[in-house]
C-alpha angles and dihedrals in degrees: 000000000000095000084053101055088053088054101057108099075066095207104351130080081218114117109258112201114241115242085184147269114284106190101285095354131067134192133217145169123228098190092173085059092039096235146090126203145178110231130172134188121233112275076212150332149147112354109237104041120173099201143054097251120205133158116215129199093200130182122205102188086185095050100046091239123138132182100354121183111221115174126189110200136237089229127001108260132248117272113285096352120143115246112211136206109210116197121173102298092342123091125188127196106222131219099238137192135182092315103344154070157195147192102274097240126343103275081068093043078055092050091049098048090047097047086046081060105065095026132091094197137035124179135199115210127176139143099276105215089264089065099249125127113246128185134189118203114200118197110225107206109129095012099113084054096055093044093057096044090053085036095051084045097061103040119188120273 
């Protein structure tokens, strides 16, 4: 939980407030940014990772955007390889770019948080640049809560 709460400015050396740790997940709010977000680290993946993977459920009131997926992989991915999100029976077949990776439009941002809901694992597999497959699992307990607290701290404009 420790390597969560350093994480949380996601991209920013900027302070992000804590919302609170939810078993494995943990929600803050970046006002400066104007968003909140829910974000989690692997339970496990890939040895030899060469980044600091995380997956993040985020909310831009100003934007209009809600519960959206962002993922930073473990590798970078091989050139035009899928990336794919695996959640109990369902299977999505991500938008990536160089080391990471999101829900194609909202109706999928909808499919995965609902699907994070009921789960108790989701994965994350690709083609790493080596050319050999990686995967992150991230464990979800937890994961619902974080989402409506970062949720309930951005309300929509």
């Amino acid at each position: 939980m420790l390597l969560i709460a350093t994480m949380a400015p996601v991209g920013s050396a900027r302070a992000a407030d804590s919302l609170g740790v939810f078993d494995g997940w943990a929600a803050f709010r970046d006002a400066r940014a104007g968003r909140c977000y829910a974000i989690a680290e692997p339970e496990r993946g890939t040895a030899g990772g060469q980044a600091r993977a995380y997956a993040s459920v985020g909310t831009w009131p100003e934007r209009g955007a809600r519960s959206q997926l962002f993922v930073r992989l473990s590798r970078p991915q091989a050139d035009k390889s899928r990336v794919y999100l695996s959640i109990g029976e369902r299977r999505f077949a991500l938008v990536a770019g160089p080391g990471r990776a999101w829900a194609q439009d909202a109706r999928m941002d909808a499919a995965i948080v609902s699907a994070m809901r009921s789960a108790e694992t989701m994965s994350i597999e690709g083609t790493g640049g080596n050319g050999r497959p990686f995967y992150d699992l991230y464990v979800l307990k937890g994961a619902a809560t974080a989402i409506d607290a970062a949720a309930l701290a951005c309300p929509a404009r």
